[in-house]
C-alpha positions in Angstrom: 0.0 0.0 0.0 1.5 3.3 -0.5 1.6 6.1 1.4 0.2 9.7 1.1 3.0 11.0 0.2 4.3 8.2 -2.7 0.7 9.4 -3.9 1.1 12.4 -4.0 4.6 12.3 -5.3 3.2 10.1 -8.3 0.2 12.4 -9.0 2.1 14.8 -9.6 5.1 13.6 -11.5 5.9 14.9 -14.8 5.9 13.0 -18.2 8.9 13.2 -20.3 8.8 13.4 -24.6 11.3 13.8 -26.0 11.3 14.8 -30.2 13.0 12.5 -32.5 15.5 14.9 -33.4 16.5 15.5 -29.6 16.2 11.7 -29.3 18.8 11.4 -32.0 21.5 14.3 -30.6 21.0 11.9 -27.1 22.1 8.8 -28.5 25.2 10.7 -30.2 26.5 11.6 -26.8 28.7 9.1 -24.6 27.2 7.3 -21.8 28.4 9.8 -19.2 26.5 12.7 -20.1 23.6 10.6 -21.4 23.6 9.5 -17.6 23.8 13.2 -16.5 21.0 14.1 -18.8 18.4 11.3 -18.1 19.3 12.3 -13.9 18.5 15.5 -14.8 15.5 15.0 -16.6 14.4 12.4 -14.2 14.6 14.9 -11.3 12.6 17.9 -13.3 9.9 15.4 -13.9 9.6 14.5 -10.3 9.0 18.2 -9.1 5.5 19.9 -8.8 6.5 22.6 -10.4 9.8 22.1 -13.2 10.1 26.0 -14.1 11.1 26.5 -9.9 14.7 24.4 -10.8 17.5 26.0 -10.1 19.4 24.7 -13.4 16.1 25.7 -15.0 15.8 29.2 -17.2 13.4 31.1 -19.4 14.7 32.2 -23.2 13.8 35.0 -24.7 13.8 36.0 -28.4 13.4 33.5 -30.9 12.7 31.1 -28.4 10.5 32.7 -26.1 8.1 30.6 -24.2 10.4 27.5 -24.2 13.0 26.8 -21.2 16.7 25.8 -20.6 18.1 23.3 -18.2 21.7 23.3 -17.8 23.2 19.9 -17.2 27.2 20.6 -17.6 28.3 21.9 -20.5 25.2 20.6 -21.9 21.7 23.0 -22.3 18.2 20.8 -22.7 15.7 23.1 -24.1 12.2 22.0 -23.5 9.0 23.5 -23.1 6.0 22.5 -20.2 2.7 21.5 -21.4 0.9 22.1 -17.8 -2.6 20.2 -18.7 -1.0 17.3 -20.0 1.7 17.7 -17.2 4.5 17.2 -19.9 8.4 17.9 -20.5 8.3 18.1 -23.9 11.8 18.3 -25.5 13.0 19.9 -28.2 16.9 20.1 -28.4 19.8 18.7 -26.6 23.0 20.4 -27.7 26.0 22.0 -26.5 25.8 25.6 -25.1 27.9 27.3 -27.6 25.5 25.4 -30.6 22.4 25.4 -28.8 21.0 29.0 -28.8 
């Protein structure tokens, strides 16, 4: 049986997508970082509220209304779909080729 908080902790958990082409750029990258990045990823989901991470950032211009987590030398840019309670990603590159 699980308690109140596991409940609560699983309501509300975060799902992760992530787009093919950021799927692809993941696979490219060695097993360290990949490790760093699903951690990282795995820990956003797990929070109530993902934009409150401290690795977590806002972008503005071209890329307004999407968001940055820093993992490293590594940027994961993502944006949150709140009814569906998604991460939905979009890149996953280096910083100086991610922006």
């Amino acid at each position: 049986m699980k308690s109140k908080r596991e409940k609560a902790r699983a309501s509300s958990a975060w799902k992760v997508e992530i787009s093919s082409s950021a799927e692809k750029k993941f696979h490219k990258l060695g097993q360290k970082v990949q490790t760093r990045i699903f951690e990282s990823l795995r820990e956003l989901a797990a929070l109530n509220d993902p934009g409150t991470h401290g690795d977590v950032r806002p972008l503005v211009g071209e890329l307004r209304g999407f968001l940055r987590l820093r993992v490293g030398e590594y940027r994961i840019i993502f944006s949150l779909l709140t009814q569906e309670r998604i991460i939905a990603v979009v890149n996953i590159a280096p910083r100086g080729q991610v922006y």
